[in-house]
FIKOLZA-1660 file (N, C-alpha, C; in steps of 0.1 Angstrom, whole numbers, plus 5000, padded with zeros to 4 digits):
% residues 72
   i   px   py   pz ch aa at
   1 5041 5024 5020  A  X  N
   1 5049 5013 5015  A  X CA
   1 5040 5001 5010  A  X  C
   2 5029 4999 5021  A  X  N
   2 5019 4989 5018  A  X CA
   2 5013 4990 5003  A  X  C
   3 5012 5004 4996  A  X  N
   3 5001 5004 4986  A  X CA
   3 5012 5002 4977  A  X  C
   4 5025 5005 4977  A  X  N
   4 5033 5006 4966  A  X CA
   4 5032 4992 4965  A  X  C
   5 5033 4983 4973  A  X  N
   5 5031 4968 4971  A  X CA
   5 5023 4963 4965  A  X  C
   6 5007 4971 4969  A  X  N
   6 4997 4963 4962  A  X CA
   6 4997 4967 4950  A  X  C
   7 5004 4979 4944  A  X  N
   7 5001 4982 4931  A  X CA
   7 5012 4974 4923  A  X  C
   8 5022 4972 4933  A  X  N
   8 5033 4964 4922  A  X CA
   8 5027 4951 4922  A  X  C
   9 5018 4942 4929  A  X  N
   9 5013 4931 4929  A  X CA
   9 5000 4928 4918  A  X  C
  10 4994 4945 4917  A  X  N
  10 4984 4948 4906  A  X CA
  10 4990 4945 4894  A  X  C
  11 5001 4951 4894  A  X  N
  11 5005 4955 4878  A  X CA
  11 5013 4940 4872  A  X  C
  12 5020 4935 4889  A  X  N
  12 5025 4923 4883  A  X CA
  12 5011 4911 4877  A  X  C
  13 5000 4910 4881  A  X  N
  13 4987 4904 4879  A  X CA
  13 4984 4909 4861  A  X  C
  14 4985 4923 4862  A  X  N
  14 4981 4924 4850  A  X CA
  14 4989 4925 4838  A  X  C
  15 4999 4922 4840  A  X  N
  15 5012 4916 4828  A  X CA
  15 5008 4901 4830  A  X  C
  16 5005 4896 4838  A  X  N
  16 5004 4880 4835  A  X CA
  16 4992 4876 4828  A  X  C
  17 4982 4881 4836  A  X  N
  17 4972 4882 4826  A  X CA
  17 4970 4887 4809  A  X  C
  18 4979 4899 4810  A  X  N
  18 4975 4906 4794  A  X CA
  18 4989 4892 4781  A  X  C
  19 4999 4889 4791  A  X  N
  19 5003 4880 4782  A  X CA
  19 5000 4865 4784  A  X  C
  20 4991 4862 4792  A  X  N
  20 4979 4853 4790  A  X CA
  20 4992 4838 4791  A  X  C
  21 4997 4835 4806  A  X  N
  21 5004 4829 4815  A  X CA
  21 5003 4830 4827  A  X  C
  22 5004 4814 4834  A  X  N
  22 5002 4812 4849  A  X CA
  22 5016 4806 4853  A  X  C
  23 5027 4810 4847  A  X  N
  23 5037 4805 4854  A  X CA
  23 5042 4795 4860  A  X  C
  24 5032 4784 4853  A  X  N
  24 5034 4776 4859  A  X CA
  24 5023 4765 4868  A  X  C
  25 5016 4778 4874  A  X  N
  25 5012 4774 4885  A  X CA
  25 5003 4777 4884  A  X  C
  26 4989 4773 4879  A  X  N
  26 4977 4782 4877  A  X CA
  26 4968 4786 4889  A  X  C
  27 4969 4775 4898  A  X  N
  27 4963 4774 4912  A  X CA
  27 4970 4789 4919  A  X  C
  28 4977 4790 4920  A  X  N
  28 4988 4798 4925  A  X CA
  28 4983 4816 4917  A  X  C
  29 4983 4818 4904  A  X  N
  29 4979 4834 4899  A  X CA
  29 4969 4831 4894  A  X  C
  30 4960 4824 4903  A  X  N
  30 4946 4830 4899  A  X CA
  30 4937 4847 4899  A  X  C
  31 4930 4849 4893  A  X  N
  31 4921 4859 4896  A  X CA
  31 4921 4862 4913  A  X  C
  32 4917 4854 4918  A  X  N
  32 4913 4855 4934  A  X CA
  32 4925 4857 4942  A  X  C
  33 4933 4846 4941  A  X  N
  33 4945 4845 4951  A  X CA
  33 4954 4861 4947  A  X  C
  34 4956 4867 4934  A  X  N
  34 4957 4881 4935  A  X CA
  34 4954 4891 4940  A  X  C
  35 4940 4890 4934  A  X  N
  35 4930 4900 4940  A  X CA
  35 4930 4902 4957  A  X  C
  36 4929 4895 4965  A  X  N
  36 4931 4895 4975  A  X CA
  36 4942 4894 4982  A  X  C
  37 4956 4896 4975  A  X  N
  37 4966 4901 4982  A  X CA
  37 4965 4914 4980  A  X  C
  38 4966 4921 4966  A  X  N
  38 4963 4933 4965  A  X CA
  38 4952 4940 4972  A  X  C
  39 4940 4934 4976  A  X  N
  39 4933 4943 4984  A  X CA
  39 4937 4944 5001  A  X  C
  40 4942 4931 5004  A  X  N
  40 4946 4931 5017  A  X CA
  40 4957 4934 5021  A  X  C
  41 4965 4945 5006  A  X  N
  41 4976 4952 5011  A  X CA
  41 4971 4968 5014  A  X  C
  42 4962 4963 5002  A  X  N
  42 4953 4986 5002  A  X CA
  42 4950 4980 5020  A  X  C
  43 4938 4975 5023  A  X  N
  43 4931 4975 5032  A  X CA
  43 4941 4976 5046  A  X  C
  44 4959 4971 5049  A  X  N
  44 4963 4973 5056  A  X CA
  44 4970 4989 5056  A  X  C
  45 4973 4990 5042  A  X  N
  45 4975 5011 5042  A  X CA
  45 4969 5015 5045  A  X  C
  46 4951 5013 5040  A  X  N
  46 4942 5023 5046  A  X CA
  46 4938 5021 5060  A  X  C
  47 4943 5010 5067  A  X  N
  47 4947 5011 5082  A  X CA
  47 4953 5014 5092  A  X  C
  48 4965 5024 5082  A  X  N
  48 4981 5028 5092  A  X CA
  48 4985 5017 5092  A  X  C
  49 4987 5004 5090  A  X  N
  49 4997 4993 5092  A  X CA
  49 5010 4997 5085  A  X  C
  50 5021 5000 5090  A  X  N
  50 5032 5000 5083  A  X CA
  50 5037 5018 5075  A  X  C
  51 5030 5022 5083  A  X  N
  51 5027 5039 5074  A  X CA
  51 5040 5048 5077  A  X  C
  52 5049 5043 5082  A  X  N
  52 5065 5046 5083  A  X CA
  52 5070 5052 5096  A  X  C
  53 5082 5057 5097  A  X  N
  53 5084 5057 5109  A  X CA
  53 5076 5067 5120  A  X  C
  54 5078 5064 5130  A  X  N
  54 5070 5075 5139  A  X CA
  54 5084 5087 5145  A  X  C
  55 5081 5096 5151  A  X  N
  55 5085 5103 5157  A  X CA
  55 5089 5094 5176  A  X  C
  56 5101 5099 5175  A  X  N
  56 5105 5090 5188  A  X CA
  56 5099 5099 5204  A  X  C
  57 5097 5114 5202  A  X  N
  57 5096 5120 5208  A  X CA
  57 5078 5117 5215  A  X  C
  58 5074 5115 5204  A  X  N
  58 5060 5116 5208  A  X CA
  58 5048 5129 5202  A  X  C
  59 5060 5135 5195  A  X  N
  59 5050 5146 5188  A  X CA
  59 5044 5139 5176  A  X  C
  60 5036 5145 5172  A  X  N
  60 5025 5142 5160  A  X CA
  60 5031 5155 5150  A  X  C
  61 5039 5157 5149  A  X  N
  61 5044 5169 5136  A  X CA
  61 5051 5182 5135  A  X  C
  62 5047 5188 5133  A  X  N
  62 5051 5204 5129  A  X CA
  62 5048 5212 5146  A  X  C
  63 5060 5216 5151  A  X  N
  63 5053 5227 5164  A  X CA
  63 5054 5240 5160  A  X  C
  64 5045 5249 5167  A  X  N
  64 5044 5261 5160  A  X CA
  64 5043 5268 5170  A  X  C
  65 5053 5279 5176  A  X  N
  65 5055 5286 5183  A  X CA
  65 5053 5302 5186  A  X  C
  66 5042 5305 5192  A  X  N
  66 5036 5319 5188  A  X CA
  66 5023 5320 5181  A  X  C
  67 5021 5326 5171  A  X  N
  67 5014 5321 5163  A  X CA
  67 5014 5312 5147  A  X  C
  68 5003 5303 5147  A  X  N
  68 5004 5294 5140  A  X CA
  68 4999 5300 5124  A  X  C
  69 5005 5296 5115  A  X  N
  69 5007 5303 5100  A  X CA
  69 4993 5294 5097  A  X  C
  70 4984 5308 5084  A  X  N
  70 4977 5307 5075  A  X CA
  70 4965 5308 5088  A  X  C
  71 4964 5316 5103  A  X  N
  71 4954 5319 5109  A  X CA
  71 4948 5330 5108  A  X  C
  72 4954 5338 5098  A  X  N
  72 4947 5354 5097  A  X CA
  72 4951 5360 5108  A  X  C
% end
């Protein structure tokens, strides 16, 4: 969910830029203050922050009972 953020925060950065407007607020969409939401949304994905629900049980996935497929 985090990255779909940063990419919607990417793309919204690069429509404002390519039609060459600060909204207003130039302090506000600058280069930087972008850039670094967008990276410090990647940087929270590529941390597991927010990476969706967990399992309530406590398993980690798939159980495989007997034997486990694609072992030969």
């Amino acid at each position: 969910m985090l990255a779909i953020a940063a990419a919607v925060v990417f793309g919204v950065w690069l429509l404002l830029d390519l039609l060459d407007t600060n909204l207003g607020a130039p302090d506000l969409f600058n280069f930087q203050t972008m850039a670094s939401l967008g990276l410090l949304l990647l940087a929270l994905y590529l941390a597991g922050v927010g990476s969706g629900p967990r399992a309530g049980n406590g398993s980690s996935g798939r159980r495989f009972y007997g034997r486990r497929p694609g072992r030969g």
